[in-house]
C-alpha positions in Angstrom: 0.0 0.0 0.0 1.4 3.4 -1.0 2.2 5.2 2.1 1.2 9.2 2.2 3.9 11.7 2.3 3.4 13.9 5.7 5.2 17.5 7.0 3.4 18.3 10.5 3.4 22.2 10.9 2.8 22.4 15.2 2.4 25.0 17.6 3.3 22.2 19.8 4.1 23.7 23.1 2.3 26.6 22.5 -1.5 28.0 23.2 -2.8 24.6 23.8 -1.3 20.8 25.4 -3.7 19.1 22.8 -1.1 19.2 20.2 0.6 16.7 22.3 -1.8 14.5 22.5 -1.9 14.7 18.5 1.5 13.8 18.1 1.4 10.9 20.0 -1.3 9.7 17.7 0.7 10.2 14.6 3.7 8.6 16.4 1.4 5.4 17.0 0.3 5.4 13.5 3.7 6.2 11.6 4.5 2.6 9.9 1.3 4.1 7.9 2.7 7.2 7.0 5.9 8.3 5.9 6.7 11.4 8.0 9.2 13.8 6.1 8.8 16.8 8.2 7.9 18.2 12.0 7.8 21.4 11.9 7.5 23.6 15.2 5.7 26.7 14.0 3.5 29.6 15.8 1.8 31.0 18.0 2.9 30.5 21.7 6.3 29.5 22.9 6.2 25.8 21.6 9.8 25.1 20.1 11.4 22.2 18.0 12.6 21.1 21.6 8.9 20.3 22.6 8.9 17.9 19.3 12.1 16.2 20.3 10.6 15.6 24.2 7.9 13.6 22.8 10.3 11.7 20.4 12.4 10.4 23.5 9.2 9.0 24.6 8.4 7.6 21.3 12.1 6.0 21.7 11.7 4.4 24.8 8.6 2.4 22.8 10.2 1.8 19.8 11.5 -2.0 20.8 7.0 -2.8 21.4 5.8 -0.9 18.3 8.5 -2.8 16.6 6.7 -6.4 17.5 3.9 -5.2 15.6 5.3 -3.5 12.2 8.7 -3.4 10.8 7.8 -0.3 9.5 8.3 2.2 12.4 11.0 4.6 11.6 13.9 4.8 13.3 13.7 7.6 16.1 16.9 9.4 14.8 15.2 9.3 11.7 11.9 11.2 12.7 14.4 13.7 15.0 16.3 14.4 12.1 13.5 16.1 10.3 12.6 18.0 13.0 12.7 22.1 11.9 11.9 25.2 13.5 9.9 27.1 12.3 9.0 30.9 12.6 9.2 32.3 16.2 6.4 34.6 15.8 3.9 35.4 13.6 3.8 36.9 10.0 3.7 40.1 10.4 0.6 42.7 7.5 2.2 40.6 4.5 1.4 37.4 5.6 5.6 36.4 5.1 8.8 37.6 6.2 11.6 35.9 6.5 12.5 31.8 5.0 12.9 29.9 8.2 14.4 26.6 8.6 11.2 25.0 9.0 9.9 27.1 5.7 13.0 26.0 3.5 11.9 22.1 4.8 8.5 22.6 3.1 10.0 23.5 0.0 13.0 21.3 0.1 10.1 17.8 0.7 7.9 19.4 -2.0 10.6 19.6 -4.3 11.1 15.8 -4.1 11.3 13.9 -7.1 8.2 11.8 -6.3 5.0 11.3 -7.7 2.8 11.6 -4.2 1.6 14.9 -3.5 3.3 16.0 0.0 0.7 16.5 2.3 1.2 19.3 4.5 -1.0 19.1 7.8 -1.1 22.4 9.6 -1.5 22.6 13.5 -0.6 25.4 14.4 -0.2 29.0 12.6 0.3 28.8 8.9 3.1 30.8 8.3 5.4 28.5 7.6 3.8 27.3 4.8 2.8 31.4 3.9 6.7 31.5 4.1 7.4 28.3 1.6 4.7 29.6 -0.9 5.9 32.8 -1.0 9.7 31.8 -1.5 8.9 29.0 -4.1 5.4 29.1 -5.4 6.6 26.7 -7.8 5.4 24.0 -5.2 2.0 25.0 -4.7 0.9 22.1 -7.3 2.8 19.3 -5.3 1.0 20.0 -2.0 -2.6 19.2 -0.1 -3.2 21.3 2.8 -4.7 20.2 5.7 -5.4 23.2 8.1 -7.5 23.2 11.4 -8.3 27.0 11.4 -10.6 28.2 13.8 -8.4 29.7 16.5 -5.5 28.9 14.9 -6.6 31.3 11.8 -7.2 33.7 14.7 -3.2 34.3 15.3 -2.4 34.0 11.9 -4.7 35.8 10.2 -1.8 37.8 8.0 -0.6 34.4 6.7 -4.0 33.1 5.9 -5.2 36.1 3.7 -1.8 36.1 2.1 -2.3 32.5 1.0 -6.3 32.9 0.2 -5.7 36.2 -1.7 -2.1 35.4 -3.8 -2.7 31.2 -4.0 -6.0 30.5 -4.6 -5.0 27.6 -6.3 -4.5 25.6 -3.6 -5.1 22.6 -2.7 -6.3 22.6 0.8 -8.5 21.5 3.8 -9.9 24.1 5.9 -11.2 22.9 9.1 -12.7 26.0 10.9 -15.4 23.6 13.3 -15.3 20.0 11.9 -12.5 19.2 13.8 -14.2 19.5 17.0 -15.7 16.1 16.3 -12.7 14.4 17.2 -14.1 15.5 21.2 -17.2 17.7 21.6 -20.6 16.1 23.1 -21.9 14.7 20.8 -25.3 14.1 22.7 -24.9 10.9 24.6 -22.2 12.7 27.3 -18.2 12.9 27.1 -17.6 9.6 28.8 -15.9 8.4 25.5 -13.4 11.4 25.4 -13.2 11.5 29.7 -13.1 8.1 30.3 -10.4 7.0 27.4 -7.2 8.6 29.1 -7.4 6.6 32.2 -8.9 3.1 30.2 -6.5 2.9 27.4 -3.6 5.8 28.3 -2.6 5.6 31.4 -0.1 2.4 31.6 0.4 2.0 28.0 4.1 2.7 27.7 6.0 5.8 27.7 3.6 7.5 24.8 0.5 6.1 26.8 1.5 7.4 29.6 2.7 11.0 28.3 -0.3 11.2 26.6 -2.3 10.7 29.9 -0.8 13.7 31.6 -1.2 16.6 28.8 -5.4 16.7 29.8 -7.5 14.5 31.4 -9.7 14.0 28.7 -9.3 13.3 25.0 -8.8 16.3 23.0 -6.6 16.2 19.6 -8.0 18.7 17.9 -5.4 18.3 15.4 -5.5 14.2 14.8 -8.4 14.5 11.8 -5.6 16.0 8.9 -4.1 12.1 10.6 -7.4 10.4 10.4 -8.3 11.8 7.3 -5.4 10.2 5.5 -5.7 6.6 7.5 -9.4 5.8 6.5 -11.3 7.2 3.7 -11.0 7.8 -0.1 -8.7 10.6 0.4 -11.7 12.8 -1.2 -12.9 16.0 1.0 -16.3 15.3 -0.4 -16.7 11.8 0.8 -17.3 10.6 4.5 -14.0 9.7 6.4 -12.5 9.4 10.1 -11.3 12.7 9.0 -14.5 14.5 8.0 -16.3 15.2 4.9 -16.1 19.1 3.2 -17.4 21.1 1.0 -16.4 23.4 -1.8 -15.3 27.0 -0.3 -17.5 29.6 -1.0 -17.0 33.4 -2.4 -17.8 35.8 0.2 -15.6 35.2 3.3 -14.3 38.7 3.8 -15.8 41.5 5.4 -14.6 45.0 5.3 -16.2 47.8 7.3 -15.4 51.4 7.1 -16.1 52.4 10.1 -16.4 51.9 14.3 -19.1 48.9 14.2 -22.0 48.1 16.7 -23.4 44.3 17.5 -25.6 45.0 14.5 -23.1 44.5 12.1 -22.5 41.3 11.0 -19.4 39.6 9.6 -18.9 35.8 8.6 -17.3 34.0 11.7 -14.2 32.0 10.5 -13.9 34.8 7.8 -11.6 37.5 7.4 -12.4 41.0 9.0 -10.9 44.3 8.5 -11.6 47.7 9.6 -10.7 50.8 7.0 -10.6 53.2 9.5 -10.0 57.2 8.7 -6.4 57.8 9.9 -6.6 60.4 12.3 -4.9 64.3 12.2 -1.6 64.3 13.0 -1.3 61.0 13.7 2.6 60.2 12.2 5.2 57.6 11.7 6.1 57.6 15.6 2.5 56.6 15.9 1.2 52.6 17.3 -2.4 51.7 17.5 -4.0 47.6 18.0 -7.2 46.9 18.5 -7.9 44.2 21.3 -10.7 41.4 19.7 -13.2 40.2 22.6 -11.0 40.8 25.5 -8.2 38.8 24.4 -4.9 40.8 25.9 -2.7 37.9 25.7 -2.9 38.5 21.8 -1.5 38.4 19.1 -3.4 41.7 18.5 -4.3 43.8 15.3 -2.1 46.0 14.8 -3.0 49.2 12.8 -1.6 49.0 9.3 -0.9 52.8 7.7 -2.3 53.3 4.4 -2.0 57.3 4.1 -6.0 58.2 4.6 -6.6 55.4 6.2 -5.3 52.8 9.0 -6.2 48.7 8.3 -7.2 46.0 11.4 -7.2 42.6 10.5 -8.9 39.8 12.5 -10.5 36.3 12.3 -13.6 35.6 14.3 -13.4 32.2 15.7 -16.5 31.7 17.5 -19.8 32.5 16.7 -21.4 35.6 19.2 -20.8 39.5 19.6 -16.9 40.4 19.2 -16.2 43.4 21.0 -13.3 45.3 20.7 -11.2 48.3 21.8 -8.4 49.7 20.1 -5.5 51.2 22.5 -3.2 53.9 20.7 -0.9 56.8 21.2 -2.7 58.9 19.5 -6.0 60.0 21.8 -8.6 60.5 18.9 -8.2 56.5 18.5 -7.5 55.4 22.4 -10.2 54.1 24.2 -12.7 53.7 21.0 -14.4 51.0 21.2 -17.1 48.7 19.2 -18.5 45.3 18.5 -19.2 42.8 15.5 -21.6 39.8 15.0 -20.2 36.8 14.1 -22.6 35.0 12.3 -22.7 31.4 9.7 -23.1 32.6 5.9 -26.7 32.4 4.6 -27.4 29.6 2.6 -27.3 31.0 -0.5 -23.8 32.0 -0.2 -22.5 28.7 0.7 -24.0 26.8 -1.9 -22.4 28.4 -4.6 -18.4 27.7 -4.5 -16.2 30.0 -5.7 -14.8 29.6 -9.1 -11.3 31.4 -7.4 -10.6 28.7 -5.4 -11.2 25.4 -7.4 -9.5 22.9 -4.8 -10.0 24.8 -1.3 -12.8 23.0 0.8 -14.2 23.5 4.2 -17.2 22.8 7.1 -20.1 21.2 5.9 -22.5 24.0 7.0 -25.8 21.8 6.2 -27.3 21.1 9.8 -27.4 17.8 9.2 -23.7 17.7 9.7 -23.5 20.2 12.4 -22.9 19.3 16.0 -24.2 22.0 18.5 -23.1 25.1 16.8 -20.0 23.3 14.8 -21.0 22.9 11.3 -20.0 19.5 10.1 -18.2 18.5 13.7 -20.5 15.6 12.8 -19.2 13.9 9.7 -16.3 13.4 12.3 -18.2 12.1 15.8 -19.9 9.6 13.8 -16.9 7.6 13.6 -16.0 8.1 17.1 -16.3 4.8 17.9 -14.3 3.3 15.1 -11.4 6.1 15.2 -10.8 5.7 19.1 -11.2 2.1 19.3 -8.4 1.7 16.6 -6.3 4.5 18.6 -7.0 2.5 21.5 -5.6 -0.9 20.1 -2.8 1.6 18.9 -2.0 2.6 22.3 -1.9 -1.0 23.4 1.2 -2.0 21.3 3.5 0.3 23.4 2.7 -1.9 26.3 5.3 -5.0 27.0 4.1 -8.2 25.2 3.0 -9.8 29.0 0.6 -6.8 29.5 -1.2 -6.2 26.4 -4.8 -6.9 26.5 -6.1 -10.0 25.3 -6.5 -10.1 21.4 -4.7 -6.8 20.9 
């Protein structure tokens, strides 16, 4: 069987332990895969060190995972292709600088190989910004897999850069799908609560590593895995890793002017404010506007344009999004205002934008929402089957004399 050809972009160490959690899973699943790249990328602190902590863990299991397939890699040969990535996000470009982890993209894309390198972002999406713009060249050997949601929210530079200037692209945009990899689904979280401690904790170093990141099952990240492990490999078709539809035209809103809760923008889209620059406000000059309370950012920052100054964000939940901007400049410091978040109509969403021929994203029939994540459910109807296969997974780090009968 022809193995898929897989770069992990991570903010693993970052904003969230769940990436952790995730990369245990592909660990436990790498004789399916062949991993070319790890790529520690933003936002948060996370740093190629994080990925090599959970490799020594992945080491110390190696011998057990070995009894089962021949086809585990080496350890030093998944540390070597461990890259860091950008430090911080891009900044009103959406690219800056080539990064080791950016040149790596390019460098596996570049392969003389007929598989299409699929590029599974966890994290920010600047790295892959970064590649694109250094080598565009690539953009027809890749497939994208991005879980956006708050992740588009701290790299929302990156993300317009590659919507606007690549909308060729082949790619996976998981804004809310995701989630059904772990939210309710209706009959109570014992599934997700109850795994850790049942088929975690004890189960070698990984097992046990996983089982002290969270106390429930999270990996918000593990569809772009699933996705590739059961399936056609066709966004439109049902698999562990969701089903998707073509993207729709639409996605950015641009207001003019201070906003109330009246005014409504698509959540998961891209906002920005065209605000008048003010008199006499100069080069010297800083102004960011806070989104929903968040002051742990990343935060707007005000782009000059000569009339005018440009905010950028990403709403990634569905509600009123207040703001406040803070400046030096007192005609802008202390404004304040709010948005509406809101699903696209139907109408929109039907109709999929001729600009973007191979982008896909959330199934926003109900049918295939769960709660207020449009299609969370074309995931959490495989629950059973993805975790119980993680779960026999887990199993073969343990010593031959514990595993669990028939495992």
């Amino acid at each position: 069987m022809t193995r898929p050809r897989v770069l992990v972009s991570t903010d693993i160490g970052g904003t969230d332990p769940d990436d952790f959690q995730s990369l245990v899973h592909l660990l436990l699943y790498a004789d399916r895969l062949e991993i070319e790249g790890l790529v520690s990328s933003p936002y948060g602190n996370g740093r190629a060190a994080d990925l090599h902590t959970v490799l020594d863990h992945y080491a110390a299991d190696h011998a057990s995972l070995l009894t089962h397939s021949g086809d585990y890699p080496e350890p030093d040969t998944l540390r070597a292709v461990i890259k860091q990535g950008a430090l911080e996000v891009a900044d009103h470009r959406g690219f800056g600088d080539p990064t080791e982890g950016s040149d790596w993209i390019v460098s596996c894309a570049r392969r003389d190989d007929v598989r299409p390198l699929d590029v599974l972002i966890w994290g920010g999406i600047d790295d892959l910004a970064q590649a694109l713009h250094d080598a565009p060249d690539i953009l027809p050997r890749l497939r994208v897999h991005y879980i956006g949601g708050p992740n588009k929210l701290w790299g929302v530079d990156a993300y317009d850069y590659l919507e606007t200037q690549h909308p060729e692209l082949s790619i996976i945009e998981s804004n809310s799908t995701y989630r059904g990899f772990f939210a309710d689904d209706g009959s109570g979280d014992h599934q997700v609560r109850d795994f850790v401690g049942r088929h975690a904790a004890g189960h070698g170093a990984l097992g046990d590593f996983f089982a002290r990141q969270l106390p429930a099952v999270k990996m918000g990240d593990s569809p772009t895995v699933s996705w590739l492990l059961h399936g056609a490999q066709d966004p439109s078709r049902a698999s562990w890793g969701g089903r998707y539809i073509p993207l729709w035209g639409g996605r950015k809103t641009i207001f003019e002017r201070h906003t109330t809760a009246g005014d409504v923008a698509e959540v998961y889209g891209v906002v920005e404010f065209w605000l008048p620059r003010p008199v006499g406000y100069g080069s010297g000059d800083t102004a960011r506007m806070i989104i929903d309370g968040r002051r742990q950012g990343p935060f707007s920052v005000a782009v000059d344009h000569g009339d005018r100054l440009r905010f950028r964000c990403a709403p990634r939940d569905p509600k009123i999004i207040p703001y406040l901007i803070e400046s030096s400049h007192p005609d802008l410091d202390g404004r304040t205002g709010a948005f509406t978040a809101a699903p696209p109509p139907e109408e929109r969403w039907r109709t999929p934008a001729a600009e973007h021929p191979h982008w896909w994203c959330d199934d926003q029939d109900p049918a295939a929402a769960l709660g207020p994540w449009p299609g969370a459910r074309t995931i959490s109807d495989w629950r059973d089957e993805f975790l119980a296969d993680f779960a026999h997974r887990l199993d073969r780090c343990r010593p031959a004399g514990h595993r669990a009968a028939g495992a």
